[in-house]
Structure formats: C-alpha cells, structure tokens
C-alpha positions in Angstrom: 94.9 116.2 82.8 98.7 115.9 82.6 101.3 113.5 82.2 104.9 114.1 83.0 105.4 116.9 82.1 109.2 116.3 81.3 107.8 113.7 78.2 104.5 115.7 77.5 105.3 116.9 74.6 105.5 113.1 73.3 102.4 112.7 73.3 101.2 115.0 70.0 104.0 113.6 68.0 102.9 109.8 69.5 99.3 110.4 68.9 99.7 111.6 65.3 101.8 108.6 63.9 99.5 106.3 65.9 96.3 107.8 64.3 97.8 107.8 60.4 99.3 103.3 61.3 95.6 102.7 62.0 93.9 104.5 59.7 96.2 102.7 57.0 95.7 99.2 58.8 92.0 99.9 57.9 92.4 101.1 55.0 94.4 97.8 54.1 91.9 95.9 55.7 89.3 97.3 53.2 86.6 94.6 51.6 85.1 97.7 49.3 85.9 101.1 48.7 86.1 103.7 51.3 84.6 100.2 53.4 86.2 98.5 56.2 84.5 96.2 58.9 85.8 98.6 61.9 88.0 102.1 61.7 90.3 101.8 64.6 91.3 105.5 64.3 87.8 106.6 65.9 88.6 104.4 68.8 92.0 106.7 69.1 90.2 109.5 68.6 87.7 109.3 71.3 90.2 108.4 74.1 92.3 110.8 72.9 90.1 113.7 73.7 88.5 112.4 76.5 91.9 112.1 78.2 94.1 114.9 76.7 91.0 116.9 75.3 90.6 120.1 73.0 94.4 119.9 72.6 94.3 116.8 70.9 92.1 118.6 68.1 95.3 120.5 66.3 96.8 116.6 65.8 93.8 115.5 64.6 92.9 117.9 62.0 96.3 117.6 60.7 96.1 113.4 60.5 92.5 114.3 58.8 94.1 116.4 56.0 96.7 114.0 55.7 94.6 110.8 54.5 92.3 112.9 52.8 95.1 113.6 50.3 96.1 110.0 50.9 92.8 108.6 50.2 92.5 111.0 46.5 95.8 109.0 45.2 94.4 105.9 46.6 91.4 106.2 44.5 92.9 108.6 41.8 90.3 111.1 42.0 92.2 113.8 41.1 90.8 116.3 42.6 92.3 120.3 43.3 94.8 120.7 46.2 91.9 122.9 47.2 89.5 120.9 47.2 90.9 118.3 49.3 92.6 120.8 51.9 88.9 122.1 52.4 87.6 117.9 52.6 90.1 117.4 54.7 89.3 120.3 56.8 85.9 119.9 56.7 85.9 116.2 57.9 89.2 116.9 60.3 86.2 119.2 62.2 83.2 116.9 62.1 85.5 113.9 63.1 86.4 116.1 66.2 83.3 117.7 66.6 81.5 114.1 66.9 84.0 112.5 68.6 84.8 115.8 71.0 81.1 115.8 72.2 80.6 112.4 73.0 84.1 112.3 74.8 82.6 115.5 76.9 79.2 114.3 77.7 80.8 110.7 79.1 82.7 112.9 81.3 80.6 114.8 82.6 78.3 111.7 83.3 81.7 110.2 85.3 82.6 113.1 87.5 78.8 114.3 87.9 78.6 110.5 89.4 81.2 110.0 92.0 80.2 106.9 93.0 79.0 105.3 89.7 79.0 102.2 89.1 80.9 100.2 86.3 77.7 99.1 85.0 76.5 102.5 85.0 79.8 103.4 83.3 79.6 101.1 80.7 76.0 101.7 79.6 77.0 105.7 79.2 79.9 104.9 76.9 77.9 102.2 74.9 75.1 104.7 74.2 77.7 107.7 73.4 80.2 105.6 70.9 76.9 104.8 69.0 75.3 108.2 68.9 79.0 109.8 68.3 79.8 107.3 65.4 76.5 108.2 63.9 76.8 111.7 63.5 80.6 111.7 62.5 79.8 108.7 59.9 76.7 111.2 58.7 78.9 114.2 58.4 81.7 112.2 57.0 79.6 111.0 53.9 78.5 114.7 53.7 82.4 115.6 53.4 83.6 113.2 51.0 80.2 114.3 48.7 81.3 117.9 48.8 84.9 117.0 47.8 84.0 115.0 44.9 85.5 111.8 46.0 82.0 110.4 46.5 78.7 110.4 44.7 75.2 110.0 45.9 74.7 106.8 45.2 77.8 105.6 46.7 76.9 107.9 50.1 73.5 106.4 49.9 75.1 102.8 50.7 77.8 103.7 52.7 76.8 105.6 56.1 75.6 102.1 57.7 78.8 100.2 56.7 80.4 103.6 58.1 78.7 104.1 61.1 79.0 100.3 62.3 82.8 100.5 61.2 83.5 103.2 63.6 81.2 102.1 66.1 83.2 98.9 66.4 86.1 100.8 66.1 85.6 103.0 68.7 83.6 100.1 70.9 87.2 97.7 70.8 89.9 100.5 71.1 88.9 103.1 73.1 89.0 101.4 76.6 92.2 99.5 75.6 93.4 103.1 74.3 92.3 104.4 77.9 93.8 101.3 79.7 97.0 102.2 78.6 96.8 105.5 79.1 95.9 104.9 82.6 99.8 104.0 83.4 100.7 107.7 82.3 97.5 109.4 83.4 96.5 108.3 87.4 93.1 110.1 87.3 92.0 108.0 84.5 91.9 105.0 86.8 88.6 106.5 88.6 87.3 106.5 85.1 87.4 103.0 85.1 84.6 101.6 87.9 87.1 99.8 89.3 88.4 97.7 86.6 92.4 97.2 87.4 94.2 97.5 83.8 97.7 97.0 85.2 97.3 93.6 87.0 97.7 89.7 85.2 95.8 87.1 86.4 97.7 84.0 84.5 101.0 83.4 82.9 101.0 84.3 79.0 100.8 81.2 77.8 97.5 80.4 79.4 96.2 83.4 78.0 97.8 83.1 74.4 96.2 79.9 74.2 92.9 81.0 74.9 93.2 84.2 72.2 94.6 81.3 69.7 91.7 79.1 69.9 89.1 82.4 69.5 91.1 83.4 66.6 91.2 79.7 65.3 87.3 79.3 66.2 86.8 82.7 64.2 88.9 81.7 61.1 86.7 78.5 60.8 83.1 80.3 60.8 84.3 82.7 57.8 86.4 80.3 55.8 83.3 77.9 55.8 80.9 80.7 55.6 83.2 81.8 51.8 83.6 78.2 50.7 79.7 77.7 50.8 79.0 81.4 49.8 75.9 80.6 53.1 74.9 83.8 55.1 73.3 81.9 57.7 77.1 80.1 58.7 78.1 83.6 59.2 76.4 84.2 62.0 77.7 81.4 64.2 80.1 83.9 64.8 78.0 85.1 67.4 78.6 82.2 69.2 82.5 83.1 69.5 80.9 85.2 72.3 81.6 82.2 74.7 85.9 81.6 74.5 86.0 85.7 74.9 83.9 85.6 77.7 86.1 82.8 79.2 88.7 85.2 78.6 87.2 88.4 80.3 86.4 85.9 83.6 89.9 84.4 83.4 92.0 87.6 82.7 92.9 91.2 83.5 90.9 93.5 81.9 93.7 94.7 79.7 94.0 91.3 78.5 90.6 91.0 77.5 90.8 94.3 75.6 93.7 93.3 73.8 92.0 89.8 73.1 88.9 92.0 71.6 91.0 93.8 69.2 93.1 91.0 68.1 89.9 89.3 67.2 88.5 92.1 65.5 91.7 92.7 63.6 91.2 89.1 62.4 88.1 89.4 61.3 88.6 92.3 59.1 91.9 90.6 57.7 89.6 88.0 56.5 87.0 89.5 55.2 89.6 91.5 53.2 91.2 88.6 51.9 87.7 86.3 51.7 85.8 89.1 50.2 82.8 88.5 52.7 80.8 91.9 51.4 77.7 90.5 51.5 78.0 89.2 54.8 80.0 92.6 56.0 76.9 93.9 58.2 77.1 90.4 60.5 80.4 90.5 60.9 80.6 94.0 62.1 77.4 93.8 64.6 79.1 91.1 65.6 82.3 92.6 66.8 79.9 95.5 68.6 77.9 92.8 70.2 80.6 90.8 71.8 82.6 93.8 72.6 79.7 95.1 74.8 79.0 91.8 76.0 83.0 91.7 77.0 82.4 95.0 78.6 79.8 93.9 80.7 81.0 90.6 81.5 84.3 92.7 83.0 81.7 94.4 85.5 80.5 90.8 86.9 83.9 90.4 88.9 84.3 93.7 90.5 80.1 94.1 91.1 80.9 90.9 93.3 84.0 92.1 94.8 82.1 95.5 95.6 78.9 93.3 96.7 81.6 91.0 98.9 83.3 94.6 100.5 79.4 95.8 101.0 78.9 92.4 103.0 81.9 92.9 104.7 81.2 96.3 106.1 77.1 95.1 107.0 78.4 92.2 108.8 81.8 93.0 110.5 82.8 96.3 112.6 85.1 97.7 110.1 88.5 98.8 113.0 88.0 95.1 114.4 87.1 93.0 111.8 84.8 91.1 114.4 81.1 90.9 114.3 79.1 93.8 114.0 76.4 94.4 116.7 73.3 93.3 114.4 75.5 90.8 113.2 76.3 89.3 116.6 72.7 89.4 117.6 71.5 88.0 114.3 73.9 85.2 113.8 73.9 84.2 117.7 70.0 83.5 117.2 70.7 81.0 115.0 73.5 79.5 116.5 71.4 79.5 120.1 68.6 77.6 118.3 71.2 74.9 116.6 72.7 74.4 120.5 68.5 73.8 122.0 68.5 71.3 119.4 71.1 69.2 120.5 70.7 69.6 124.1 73.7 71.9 124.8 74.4 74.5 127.0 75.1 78.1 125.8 77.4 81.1 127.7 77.5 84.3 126.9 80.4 86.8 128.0 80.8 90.5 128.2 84.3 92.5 128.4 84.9 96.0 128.7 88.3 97.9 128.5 88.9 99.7 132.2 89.3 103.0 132.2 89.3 103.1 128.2 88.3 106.9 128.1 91.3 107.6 129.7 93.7 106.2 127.2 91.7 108.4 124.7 92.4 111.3 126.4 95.4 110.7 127.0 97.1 108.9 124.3 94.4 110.0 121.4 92.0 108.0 119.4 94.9 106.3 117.3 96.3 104.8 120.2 92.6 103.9 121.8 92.2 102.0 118.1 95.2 100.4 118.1 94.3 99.0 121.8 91.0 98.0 120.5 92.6 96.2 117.4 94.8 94.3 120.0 92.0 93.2 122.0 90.5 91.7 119.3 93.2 89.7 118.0 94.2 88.7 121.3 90.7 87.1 121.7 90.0 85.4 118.3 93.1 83.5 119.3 91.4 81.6 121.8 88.0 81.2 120.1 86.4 77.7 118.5 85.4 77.6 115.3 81.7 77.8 116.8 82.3 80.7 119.0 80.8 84.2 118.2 82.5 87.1 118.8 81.6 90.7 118.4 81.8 94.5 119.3 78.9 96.0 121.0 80.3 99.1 120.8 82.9 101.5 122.3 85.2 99.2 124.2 82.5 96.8 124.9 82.8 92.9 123.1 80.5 90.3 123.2 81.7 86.6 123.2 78.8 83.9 122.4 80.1 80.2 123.7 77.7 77.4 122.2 78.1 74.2 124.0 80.0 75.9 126.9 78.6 75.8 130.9 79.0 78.6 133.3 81.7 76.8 134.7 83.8 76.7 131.6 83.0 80.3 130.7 84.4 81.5 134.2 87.0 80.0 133.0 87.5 81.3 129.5 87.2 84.7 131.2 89.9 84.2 133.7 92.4 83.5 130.7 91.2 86.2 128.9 91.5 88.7 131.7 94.5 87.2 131.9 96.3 87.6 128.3 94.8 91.3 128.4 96.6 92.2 131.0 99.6 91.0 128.9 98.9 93.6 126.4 101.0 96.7 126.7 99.0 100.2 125.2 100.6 101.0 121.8 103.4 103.6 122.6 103.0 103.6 126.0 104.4 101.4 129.2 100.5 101.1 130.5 98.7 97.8 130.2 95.2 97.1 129.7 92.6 95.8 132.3 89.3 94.7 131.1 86.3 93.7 133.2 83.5 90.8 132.4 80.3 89.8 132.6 79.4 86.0 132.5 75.8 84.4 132.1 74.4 80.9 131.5 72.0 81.3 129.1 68.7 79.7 129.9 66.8 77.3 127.8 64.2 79.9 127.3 65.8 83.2 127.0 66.8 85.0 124.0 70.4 86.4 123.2 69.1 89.4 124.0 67.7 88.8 127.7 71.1 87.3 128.7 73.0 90.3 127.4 71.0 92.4 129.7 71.7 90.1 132.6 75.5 89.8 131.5 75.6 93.8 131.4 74.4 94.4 134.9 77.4 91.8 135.6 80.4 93.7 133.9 78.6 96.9 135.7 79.1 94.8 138.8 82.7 93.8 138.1 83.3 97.7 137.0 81.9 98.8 140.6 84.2 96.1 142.2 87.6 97.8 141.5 87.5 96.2 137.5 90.2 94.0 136.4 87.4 91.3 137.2 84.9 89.1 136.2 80.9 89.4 137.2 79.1 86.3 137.5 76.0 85.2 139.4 77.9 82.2 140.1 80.8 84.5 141.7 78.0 86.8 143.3 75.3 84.4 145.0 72.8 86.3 143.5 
C-alpha cells in the first residue's frame, strides 16, 4: 500500500516517535508496576502493519529496544547492556509477531470478502485484537522473565492486567489510527464497511459538549468509587455506555473514535492518580466493552443506509428512478382496492417511445438512456401525489390514475403526448413520439387484466402511424 511517495519516507520517522509518546503516556499512566489500564502503543502497532505492513517491523523493533532500556532505568534493574538488547529483541519480535499475524489474518478475511459487511468487519477485528493481545501479552511476560526485570510471581499476576491493557489498547486506537490513515492511504477506505471517517455531522461545540459530559459522568463514578473504597460503584461505569452511544449516533465515526480514546485516556489518568488497583480489571473490561459496543453501534447507521439503498434498488428501476415492474403491480393493488372503497373510478395508461430502437442504433445506448431519463421526468411533472407511475420495461411506462375516468385519462394522454414531443433526443435535432394505450379499469378487474387490455391499445396506436393514443373509447370497440 503506498502513500505519496514524495513524503513516504515520513512515515518511519512519524511512526517511531509516535510509538515511543504513547508508550510513555502509559507508562505515566501506570496504577502499578509494568501495569497500566490500556497500552496505546499496541493499537499503533496493529494499524501500523495492517496498513504499511512487514516494513513497519524494522521501526518497531527499534521502539521495542528503546523502552526496554527505558523501562531498566525506570525500575533500576540494572541489568547487562546485553541482556536488555536481547529483551528488547526478543519482545521487539513477539510484539510483531502477535501483532503481525492478527493484522494479516483480518486482511485476508477483508479482501477474501468483497462484499462484507461492517458487522462482519467488526466481529473479525474484535475476535483478532483479543487473540493477538493474548499471545503478545503471554510472550511479553515470557520476555521480561528471561531479562530479569520480572520474577514469577510478578508474571504470574500480570498477563491478565497485560492482555486486557493491550486489548483495550488496541480495541480504542487502532480504527482511529486506521481513520486517519485513510486520508493518506485511499484503499483503506474499503476497509472500513462503509464507515465515512472524513465527514462531520455537527459543529464542534455540539460534539465537545457531549465528550465533556462522558468525561464529567466518568470522573464522578471513580472519584466516588475511591472516596468509599466500594467495588460495586465501580461498575456503574458501565452505564457510561449510554452518552458514547449518543455520540456514535450523533457523530462521524472519527469523532466517535476520538471520543473513545479521550475517555479511555481519562480513565487511566484517574486511576493513576486515584490508585483504583483493586478495581483495575473493571475499569479495563469496561473500556473493551463500550468500545465494541461503540463499534457496533457505528454499523447501525450505515446497515440502514445500505438496507434503505437495497429498498431503493427492489422498489424503483434504478436509470428512471420510477417504479419498478413488481413494484408498480404490487403497489397499484393496493391503491386499486383503497379507490373500490370509496367508490372511485381508476385509469390506467400505457406509453411507448416510437421507433425507440432506432435511436439506439443510431445514437447508442447513452443517448437511448438519457431519452428515457427525460421521459421520466417529463412525466412525474404532471403526476398527483396519488398517481403511480412506473417502467414496464424497455421504453414501455405504465401510469396508474386513481380517481381518474376514461374521459380525464384521454386527456392526461393528450398532454403527455403532447410535452414528449417537446423533448428534443440528447445530442441530436430529433424529437421523441410516444404512443398510448388508455383503459377504464373495471370494478372487477385486476391491474393486471387492464394492462393486457391497455397493451393491445398502445399496439393499436403503434399500428396507426404512432404518435397516438389507443383507447376503446377512441376505437368503438
């Protein structure tokens, strides 16, 4: 995948620095040694090589070596330079390794799956953060035992804290990681289900309110949950589920990623400075289950925008936009058996562009679907509100008129034969002709008995020299 190539090489230098400011923001955010409540760097990580991929891994390894030495004069273990060059080796690869295969395998699920849903999407990167956090929080452990810096009993207690901490980590930041990237990196953006990270729904006021009041909401659960030293008041942070939810249905999804990790970031500031380690394991499930609640709720919109598009294409003739055939059938049924009720008369019409094979051949397709289009609009002009209208097929339309006699039919016809032969062929100096076919329809006949009788009509009209309008009252018959 490439970026600009003109600024690519920005991106190792970028990565790097950004990978050593988070990893010290958790460190600083630590409520007990070699503990934080999420490790923002794994969430770097993992969109890092599932965008730029195995060239990300010299970076990496060199940010690994860097905070392992880091991390033996935080705790002044004193250990050998060689000793910590081979930790930091050793943990630089298993970072990678665990990281690297989960960032592969979600992938390959998203380009196996060309059409996969954001849903579908989501659930695959849930389920790979969580295995991929397990093993590189397992191996981790293993490193830091083999470079002294950590005993058994401490790695005995510390994988879970460590595997939820970069879980969370990865669960917050990596799609916010992978939103921004997608400004620099357009193929990203079919990685995304169709989640737009780019667009704003509300002014930033609107939405710095919201983030305030989660983030004031959030400091109120864990200040009262210290002052009364209560577990059970730490889990009504669970119920801070609800403002970030209003926030993922209100805003653009980079918003709502940006509103996850501002409220994780405050949590861990607080338990840092609250000393919440007893409580450490709520507050981090926490942060996964709201984040994967976010994630989900971000699908709602665009499963009803994709449901609302799938309606759209079932119920409308897609070069048109008028009815669709089944529609038109469907939808006059009803609107037949609302007219009986009342007493009304119904008409239905039929219109065919003359000659319409000619301007195909002639002119091309294009040109025949930009007549077509033409038609259409030309015809929805004069409709009521009541009136159905729809495309048989071809160049044949079908116009339903509740509450409308013979009489006044003819005489919608006439206009409409009238205004069509107004309309000039696209790029051309021809005009088009259509014929018609008008019926009563009788008390006890279906929509689709009168479109049979209205056919035979417009085949009348066609016979006639076209340009005319078939009716039995014109006909006698």
């Amino acid at each position: 995948m490439q970026a600009s190539e003109s600024h690519a090489w920005l991106r190792y230098p970028l990565l790097a620095l950004a990978w050593l400011a988070l990893w010290r923001l958790s460190a600083l955010m630590q409520y007990a040694p070699h503990a934080s409540l999420w490790f923002p760097p794994a969430g770097l990580t993992f969109a890092a090589l599932l965008v730029i991929g195995w060239r990300a891994i010299p970076v990496l390894m060199i940010c690994a070596v860097t905070v392992t030495f880091w991390v033996d004069r935080m705790y002044q273990s004193h250990a050998s330079i060689h000793d910590l060059l081979l930790t930091g080796l050793v943990f630089g690869a298993v970072h990678c390794l665990s990281y690297g295969l989960g960032a592969g395998i979600l992938r390959r699920i998203v380009r196996r799956r060309t059409m996969a849903s954001l849903p579908a999407i989501i659930t695959a990167f849930l389920v790979v953060v969580c295995l991929s956090s397990l093993c590189a929080a397992l191996s981790g452990v293993q490193s830091l035992q083999v470079a002294g810096i950590l005993d058994d009993q401490g790695a005995t207690g510390l994988w879970l804290p460590w595997w939820i901490g970069d879980m969370a980590g990865t669960m917050v930041l990596a799609p916010l990681f992978l939103g921004l990237l997608s400004r620099g990196y357009p193929e990203i953006t079919s990685w995304l289900g169709g989640l737009d990270f780019q667009g704003h729904a509300h002014p930033v006021g609107t939405y710095l309110s919201k983030l305030l009041l989660s983030v004031f909401l959030l400091s109120l659960v864990m200040l009262l949950a210290a002052h009364f030293k209560r577990q059970e008041i730490a889990f009504g942070v669970f119920f801070l589920i609800v403002p970030q939810m209003w926030i993922v249905y209100t805003e653009s999804p980079f918003r709502s990623a940006l509103s996850l990790a501002m409220f994780s970031t405050a949590m861990a500031i607080w338990m840092a400075a609250l000393h919440l380690v007893e409580q450490a394991l709520v507050y981090q499930f926490a942060i996964c289950v709201i984040a994967a609640s976010a994630y989900f709720g971000l699908a709602v919109p665009v499963l009803v925008a994709s449901n609302k598009q799938l309606s759209e294409m079932a119920f409308n003739d897609s070069l048109t936009k008028v009815a669709s055939k089944h529609h038109f059938f469907e939808r006059s049924e009803h609107t037949l058996t609302d007219t009986r009720r009342y007493g009304l008369p119904a008409s239905l019409i039929l219109l065919d562009i003359d000659r319409f094979k000619d301007i195909n051949d002639s002119f091309g397709h294009a040109v025949g679907d930009q007549a077509l289009v033409r038609l259409a609009m030309t015809v929805k002009m004069q409709l009521r509100q009541s009136d159905v209208f729809g495309r048989f097929g071809g160049d044949e339309f079908m116009l339903l008129l509740p509450g409308t006699n013979l009489g006044h039919a003819l005489s919608m016809a006439e206009r409409l034969r009238r205004l069509l032969h107004d309309i000039a062929v696209p790029g051309t100096d021809r005009h088009l002709t259509a014929s018609f076919g008008v019926v009563a329809i009788d008390p006890e006949e279906t929509i689709m008995q009168a479109f049979k009788r209205a056919d035979q009509l417009l085949l009348d009209a066609k016979r006639n020299g076209r340009n005319s309008i078939g009716s039995i009252e014109k006909t006698g018959s």
